[in-house]
N, CA, C and O atoms as a CHARMM CRD file, in Angstrom:
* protein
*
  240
    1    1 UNK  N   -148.15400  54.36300 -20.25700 PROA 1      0.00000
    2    1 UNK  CA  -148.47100  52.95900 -20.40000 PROA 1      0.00000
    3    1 UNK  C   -149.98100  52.73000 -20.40300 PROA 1      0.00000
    4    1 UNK  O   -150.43800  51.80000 -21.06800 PROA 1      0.00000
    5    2 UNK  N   -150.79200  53.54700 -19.68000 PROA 2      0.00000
    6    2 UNK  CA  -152.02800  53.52400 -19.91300 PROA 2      0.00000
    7    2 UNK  C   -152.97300  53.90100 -20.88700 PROA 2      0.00000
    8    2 UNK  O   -154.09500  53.46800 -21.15100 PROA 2      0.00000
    9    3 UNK  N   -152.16300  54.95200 -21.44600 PROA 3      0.00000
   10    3 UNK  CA  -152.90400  55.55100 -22.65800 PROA 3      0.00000
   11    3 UNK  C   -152.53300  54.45800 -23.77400 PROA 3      0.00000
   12    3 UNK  O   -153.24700  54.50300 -24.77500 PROA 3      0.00000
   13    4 UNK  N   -151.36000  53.32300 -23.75100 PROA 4      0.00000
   14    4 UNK  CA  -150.87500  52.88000 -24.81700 PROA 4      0.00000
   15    4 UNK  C   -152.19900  51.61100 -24.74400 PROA 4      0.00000
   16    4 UNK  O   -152.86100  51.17800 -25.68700 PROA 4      0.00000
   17    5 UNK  N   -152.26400  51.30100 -23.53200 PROA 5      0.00000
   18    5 UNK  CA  -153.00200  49.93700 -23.25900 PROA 5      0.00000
   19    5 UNK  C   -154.13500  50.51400 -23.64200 PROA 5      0.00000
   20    5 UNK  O   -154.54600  49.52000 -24.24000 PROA 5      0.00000
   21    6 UNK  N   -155.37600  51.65400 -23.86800 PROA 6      0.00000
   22    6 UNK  CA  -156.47400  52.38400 -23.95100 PROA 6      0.00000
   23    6 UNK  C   -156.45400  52.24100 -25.17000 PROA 6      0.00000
   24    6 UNK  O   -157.21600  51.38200 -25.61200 PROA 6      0.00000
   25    7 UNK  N   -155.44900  53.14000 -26.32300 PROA 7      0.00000
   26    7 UNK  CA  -155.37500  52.96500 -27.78900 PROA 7      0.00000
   27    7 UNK  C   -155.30900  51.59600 -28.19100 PROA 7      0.00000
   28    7 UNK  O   -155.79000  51.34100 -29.29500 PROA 7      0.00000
   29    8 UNK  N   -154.75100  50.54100 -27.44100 PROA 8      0.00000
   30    8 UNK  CA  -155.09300  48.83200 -28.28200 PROA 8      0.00000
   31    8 UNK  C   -156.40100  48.88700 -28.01100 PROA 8      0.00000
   32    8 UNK  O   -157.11900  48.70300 -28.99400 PROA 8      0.00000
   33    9 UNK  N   -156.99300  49.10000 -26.89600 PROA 9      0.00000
   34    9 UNK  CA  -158.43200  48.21300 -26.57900 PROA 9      0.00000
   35    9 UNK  C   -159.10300  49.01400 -27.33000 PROA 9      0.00000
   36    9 UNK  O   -159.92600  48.34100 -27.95100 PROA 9      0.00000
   37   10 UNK  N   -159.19800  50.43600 -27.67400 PROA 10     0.00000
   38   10 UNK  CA  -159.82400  51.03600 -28.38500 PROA 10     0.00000
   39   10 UNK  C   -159.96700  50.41000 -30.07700 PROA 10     0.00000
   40   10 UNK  O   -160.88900  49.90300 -30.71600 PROA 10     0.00000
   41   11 UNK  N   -158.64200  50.72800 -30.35100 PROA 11     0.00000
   42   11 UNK  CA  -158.78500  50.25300 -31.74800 PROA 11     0.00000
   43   11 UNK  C   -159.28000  48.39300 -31.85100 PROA 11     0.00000
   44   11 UNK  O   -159.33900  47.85800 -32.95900 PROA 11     0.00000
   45   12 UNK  N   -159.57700  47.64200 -30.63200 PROA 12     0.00000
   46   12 UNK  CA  -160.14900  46.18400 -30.76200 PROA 12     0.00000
   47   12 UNK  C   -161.23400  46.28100 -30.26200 PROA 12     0.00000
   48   12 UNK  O   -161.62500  45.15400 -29.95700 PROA 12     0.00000
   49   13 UNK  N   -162.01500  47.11700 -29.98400 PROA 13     0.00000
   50   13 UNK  CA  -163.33600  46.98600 -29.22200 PROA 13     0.00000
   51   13 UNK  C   -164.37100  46.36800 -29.86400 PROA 13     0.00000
   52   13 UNK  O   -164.86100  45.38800 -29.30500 PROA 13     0.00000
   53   14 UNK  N   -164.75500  46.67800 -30.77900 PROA 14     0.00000
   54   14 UNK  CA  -165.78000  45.98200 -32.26100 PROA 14     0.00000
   55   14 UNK  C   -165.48900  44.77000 -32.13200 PROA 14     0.00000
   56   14 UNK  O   -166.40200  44.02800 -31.76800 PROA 14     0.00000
   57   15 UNK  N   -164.32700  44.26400 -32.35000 PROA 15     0.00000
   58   15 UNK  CA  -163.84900  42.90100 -32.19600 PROA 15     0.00000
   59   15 UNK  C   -164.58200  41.87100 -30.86300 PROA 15     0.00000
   60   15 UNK  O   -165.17000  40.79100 -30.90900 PROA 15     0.00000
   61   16 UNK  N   -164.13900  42.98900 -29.47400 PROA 16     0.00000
   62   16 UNK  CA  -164.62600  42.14200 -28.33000 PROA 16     0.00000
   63   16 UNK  C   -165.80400  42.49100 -28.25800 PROA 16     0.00000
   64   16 UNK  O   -166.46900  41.81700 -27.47100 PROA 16     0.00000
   65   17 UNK  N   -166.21200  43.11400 -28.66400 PROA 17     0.00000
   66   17 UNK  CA  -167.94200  43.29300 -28.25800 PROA 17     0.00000
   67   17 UNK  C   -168.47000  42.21300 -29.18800 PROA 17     0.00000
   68   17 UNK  O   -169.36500  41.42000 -28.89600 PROA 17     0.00000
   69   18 UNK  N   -167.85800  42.26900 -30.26100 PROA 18     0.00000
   70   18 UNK  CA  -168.72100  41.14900 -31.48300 PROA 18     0.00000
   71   18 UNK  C   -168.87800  40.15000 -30.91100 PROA 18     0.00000
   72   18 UNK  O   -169.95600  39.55500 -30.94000 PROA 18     0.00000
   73   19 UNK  N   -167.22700  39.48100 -29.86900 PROA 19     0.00000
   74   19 UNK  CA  -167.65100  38.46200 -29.41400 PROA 19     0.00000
   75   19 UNK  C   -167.88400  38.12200 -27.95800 PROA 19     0.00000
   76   19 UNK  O   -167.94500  37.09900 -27.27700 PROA 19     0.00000
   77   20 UNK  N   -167.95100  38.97700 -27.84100 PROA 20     0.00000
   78   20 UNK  CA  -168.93700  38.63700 -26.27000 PROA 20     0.00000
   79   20 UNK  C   -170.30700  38.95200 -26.56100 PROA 20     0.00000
   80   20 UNK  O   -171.04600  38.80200 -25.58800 PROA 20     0.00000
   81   21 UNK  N   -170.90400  39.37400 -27.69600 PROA 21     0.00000
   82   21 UNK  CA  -171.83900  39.73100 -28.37100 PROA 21     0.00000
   83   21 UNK  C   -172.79300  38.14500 -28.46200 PROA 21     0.00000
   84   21 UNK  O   -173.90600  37.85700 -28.02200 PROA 21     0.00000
   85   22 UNK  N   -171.48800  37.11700 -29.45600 PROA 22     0.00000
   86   22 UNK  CA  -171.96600  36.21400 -29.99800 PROA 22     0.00000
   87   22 UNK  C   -172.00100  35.21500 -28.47700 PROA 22     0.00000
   88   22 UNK  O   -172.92400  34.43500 -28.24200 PROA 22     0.00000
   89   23 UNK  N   -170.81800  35.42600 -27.55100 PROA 23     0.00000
   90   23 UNK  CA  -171.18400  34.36400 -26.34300 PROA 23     0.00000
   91   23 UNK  C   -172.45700  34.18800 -25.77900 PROA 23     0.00000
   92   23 UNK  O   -173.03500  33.14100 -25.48800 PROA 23     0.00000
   93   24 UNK  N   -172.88100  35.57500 -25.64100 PROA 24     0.00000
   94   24 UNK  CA  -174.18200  36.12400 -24.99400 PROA 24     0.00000
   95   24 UNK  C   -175.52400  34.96400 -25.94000 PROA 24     0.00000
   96   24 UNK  O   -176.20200  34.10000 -25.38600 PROA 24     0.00000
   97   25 UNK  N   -175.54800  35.21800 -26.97800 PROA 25     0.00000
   98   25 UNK  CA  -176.23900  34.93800 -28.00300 PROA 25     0.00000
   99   25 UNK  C   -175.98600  33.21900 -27.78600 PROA 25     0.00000
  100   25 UNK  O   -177.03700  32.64700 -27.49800 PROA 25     0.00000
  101   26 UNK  N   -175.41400  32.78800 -27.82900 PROA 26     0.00000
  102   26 UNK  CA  -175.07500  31.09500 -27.73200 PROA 26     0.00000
  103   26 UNK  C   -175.73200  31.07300 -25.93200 PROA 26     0.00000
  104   26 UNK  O   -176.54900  30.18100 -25.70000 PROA 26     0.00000
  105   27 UNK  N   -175.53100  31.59500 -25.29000 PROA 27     0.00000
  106   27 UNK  CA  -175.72300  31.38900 -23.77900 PROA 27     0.00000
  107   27 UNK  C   -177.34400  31.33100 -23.62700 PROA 27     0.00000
  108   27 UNK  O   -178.07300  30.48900 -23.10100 PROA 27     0.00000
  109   28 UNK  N   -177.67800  32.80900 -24.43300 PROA 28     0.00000
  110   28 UNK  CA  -179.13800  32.30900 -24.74800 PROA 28     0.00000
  111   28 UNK  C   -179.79500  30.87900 -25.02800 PROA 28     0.00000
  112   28 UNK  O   -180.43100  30.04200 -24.38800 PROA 28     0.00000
  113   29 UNK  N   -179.29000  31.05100 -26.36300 PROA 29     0.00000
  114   29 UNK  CA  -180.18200  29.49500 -27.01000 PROA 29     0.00000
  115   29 UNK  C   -179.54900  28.61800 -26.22700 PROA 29     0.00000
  116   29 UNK  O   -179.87900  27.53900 -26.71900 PROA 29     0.00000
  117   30 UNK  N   -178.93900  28.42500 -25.43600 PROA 30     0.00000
  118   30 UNK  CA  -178.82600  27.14600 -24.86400 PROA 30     0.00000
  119   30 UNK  C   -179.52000  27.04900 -23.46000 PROA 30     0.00000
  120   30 UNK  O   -179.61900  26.04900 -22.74900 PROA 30     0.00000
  121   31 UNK  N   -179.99500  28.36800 -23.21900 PROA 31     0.00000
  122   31 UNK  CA  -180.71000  28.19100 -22.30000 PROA 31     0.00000
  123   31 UNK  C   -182.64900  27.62800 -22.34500 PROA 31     0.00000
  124   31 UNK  O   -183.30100  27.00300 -21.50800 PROA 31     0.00000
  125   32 UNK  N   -183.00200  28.13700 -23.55100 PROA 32     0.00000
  126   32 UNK  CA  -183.83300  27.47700 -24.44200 PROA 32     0.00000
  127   32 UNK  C   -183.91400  26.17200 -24.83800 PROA 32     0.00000
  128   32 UNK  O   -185.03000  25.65300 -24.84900 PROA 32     0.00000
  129   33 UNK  N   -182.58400  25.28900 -25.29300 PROA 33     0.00000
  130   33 UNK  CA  -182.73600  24.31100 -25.32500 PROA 33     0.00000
  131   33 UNK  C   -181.51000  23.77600 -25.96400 PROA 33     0.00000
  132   33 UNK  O   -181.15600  24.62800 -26.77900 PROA 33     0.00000
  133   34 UNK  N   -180.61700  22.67700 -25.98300 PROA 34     0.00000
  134   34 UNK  CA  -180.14900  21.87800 -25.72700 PROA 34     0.00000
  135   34 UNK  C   -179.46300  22.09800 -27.49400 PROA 34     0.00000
  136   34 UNK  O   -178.32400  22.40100 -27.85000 PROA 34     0.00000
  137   35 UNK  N   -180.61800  21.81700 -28.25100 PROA 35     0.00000
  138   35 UNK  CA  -180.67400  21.93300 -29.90400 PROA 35     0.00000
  139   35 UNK  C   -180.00300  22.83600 -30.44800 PROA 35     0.00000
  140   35 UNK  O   -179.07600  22.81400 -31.25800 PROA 35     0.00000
  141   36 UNK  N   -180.91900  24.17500 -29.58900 PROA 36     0.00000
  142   36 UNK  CA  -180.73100  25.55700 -30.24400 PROA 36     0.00000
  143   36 UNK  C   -179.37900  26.11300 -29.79200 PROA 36     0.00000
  144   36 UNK  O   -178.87300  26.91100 -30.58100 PROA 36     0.00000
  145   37 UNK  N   -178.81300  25.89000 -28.86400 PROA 37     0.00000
  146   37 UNK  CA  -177.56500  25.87100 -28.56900 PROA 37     0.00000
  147   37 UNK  C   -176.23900  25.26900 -29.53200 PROA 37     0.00000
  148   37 UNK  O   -175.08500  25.69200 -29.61000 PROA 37     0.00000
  149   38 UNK  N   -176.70400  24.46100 -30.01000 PROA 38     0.00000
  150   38 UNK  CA  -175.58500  23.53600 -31.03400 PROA 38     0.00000
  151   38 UNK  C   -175.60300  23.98200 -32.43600 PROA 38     0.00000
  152   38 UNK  O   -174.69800  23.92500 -33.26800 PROA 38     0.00000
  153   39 UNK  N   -177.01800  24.51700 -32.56500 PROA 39     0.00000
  154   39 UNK  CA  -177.05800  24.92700 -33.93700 PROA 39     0.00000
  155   39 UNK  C   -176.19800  26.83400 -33.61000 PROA 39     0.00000
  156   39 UNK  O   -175.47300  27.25800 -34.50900 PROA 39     0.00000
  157   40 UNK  N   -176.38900  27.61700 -32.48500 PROA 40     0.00000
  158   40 UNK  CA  -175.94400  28.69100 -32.41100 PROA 40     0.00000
  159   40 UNK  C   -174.31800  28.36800 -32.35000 PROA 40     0.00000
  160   40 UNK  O   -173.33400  29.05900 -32.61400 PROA 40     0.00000
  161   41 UNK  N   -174.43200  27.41500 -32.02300 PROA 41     0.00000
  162   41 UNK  CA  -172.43700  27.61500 -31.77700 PROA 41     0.00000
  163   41 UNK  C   -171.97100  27.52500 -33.36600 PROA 41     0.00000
  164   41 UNK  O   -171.13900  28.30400 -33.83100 PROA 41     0.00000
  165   42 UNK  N   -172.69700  26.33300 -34.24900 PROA 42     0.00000
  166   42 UNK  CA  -172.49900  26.61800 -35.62200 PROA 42     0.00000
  167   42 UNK  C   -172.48200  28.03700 -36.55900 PROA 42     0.00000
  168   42 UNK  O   -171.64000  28.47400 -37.34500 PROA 42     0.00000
  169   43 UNK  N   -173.55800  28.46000 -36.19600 PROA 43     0.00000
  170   43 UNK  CA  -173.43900  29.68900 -36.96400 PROA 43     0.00000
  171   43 UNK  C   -172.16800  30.31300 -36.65300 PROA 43     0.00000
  172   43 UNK  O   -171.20100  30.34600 -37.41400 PROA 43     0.00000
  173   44 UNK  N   -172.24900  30.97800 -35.08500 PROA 44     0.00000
  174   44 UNK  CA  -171.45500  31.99900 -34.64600 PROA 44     0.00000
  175   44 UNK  C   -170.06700  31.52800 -34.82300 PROA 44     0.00000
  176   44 UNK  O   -169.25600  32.41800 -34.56700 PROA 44     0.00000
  177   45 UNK  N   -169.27300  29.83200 -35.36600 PROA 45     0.00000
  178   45 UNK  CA  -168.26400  29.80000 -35.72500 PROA 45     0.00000
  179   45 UNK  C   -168.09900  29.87400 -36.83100 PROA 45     0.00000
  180   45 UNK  O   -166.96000  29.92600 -37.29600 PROA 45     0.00000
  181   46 UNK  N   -169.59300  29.91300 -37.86300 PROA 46     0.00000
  182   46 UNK  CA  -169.28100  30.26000 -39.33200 PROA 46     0.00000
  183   46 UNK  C   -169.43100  31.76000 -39.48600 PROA 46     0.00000
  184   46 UNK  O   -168.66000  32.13700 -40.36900 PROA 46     0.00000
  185   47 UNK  N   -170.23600  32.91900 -38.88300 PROA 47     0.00000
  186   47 UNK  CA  -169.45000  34.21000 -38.46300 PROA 47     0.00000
  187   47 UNK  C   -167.92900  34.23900 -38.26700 PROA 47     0.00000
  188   47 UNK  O   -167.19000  34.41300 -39.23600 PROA 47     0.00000
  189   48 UNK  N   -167.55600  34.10600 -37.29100 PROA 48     0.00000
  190   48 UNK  CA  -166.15800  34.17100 -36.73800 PROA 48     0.00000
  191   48 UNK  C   -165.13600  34.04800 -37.96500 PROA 48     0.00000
  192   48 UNK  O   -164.18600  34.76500 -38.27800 PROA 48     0.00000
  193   49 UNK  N   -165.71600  32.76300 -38.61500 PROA 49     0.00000
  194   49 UNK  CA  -164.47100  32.02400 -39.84100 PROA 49     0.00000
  195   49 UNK  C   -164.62700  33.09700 -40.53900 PROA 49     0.00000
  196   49 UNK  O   -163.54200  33.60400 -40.82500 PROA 49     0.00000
  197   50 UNK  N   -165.51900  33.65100 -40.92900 PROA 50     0.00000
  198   50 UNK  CA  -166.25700  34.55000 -42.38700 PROA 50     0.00000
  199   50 UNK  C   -165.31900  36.04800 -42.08600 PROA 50     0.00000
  200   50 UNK  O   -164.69500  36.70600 -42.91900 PROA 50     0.00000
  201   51 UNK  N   -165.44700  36.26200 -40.84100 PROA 51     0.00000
  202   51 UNK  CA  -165.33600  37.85400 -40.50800 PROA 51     0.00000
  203   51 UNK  C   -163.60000  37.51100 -40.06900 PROA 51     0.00000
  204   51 UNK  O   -162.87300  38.50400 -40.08700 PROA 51     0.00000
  205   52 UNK  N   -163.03300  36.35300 -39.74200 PROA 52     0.00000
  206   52 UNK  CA  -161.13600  36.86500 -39.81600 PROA 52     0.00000
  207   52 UNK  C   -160.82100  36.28100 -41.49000 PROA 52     0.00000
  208   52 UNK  O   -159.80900  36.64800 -42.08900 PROA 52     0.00000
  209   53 UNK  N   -161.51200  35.64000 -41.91300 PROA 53     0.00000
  210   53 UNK  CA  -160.84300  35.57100 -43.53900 PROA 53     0.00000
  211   53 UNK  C   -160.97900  37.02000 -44.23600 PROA 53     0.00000
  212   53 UNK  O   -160.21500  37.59300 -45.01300 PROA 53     0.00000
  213   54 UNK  N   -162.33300  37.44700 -43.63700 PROA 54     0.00000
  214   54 UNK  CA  -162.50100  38.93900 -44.22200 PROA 54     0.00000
  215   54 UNK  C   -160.99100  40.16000 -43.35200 PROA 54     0.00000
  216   54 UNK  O   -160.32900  41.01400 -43.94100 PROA 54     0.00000
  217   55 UNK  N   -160.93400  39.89500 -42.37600 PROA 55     0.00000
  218   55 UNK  CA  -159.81100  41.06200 -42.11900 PROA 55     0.00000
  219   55 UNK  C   -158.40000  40.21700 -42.60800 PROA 55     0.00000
  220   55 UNK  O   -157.57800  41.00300 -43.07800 PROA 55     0.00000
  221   56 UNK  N   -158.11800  39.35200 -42.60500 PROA 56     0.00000
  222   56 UNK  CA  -157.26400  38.43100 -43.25900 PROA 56     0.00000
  223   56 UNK  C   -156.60800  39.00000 -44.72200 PROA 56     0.00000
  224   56 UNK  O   -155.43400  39.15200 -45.06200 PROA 56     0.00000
  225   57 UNK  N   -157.81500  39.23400 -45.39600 PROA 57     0.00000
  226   57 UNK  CA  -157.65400  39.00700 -47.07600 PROA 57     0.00000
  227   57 UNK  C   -157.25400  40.68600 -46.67800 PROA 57     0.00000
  228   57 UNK  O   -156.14700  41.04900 -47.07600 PROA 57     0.00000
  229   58 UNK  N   -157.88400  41.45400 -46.11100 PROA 58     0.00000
  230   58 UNK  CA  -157.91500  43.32800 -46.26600 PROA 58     0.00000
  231   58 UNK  C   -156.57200  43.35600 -45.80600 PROA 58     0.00000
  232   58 UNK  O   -156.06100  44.38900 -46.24100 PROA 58     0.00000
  233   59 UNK  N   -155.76000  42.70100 -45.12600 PROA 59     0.00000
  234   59 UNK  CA  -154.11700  42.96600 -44.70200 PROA 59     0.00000
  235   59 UNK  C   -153.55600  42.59100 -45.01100 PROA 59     0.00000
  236   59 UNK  O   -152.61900  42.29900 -44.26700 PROA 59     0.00000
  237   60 UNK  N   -153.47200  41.99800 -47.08500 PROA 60     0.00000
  238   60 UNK  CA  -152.65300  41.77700 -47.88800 PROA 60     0.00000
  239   60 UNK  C   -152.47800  42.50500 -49.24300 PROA 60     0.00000
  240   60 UNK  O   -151.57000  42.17700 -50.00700 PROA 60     0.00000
């Protein structure tokens, strides 16, 4: 059961790092300022949209 739970997280790791990657990155700019925070959450949800339409379209 452990090795099974190891092989999911393995094969999703890219995934969670990307986005604890991008939290990190938003946590920043908002610590900077108020602005730069709102504009980072934009991007990193137009990443997000961009990169599951992209694994989306590859698993048809």
């Amino acid at each position: 059961m452990i090795s099974r739970l190891f092989n999911l997280l393995w094969r999703y790791i890219d995934i969670i790092c990307f986005l604890a990657a991008l939290g990190f990155i938003v946590w920043g700019c908002f610590l900077i300022s108020q602005i730069a925070g709102l504009f980072s959450i934009g991007v990193s949800l137009i990443l997000v949209g961009l990169g599951t339409e992209l694994i989306a379209s590859q698993s048809k």
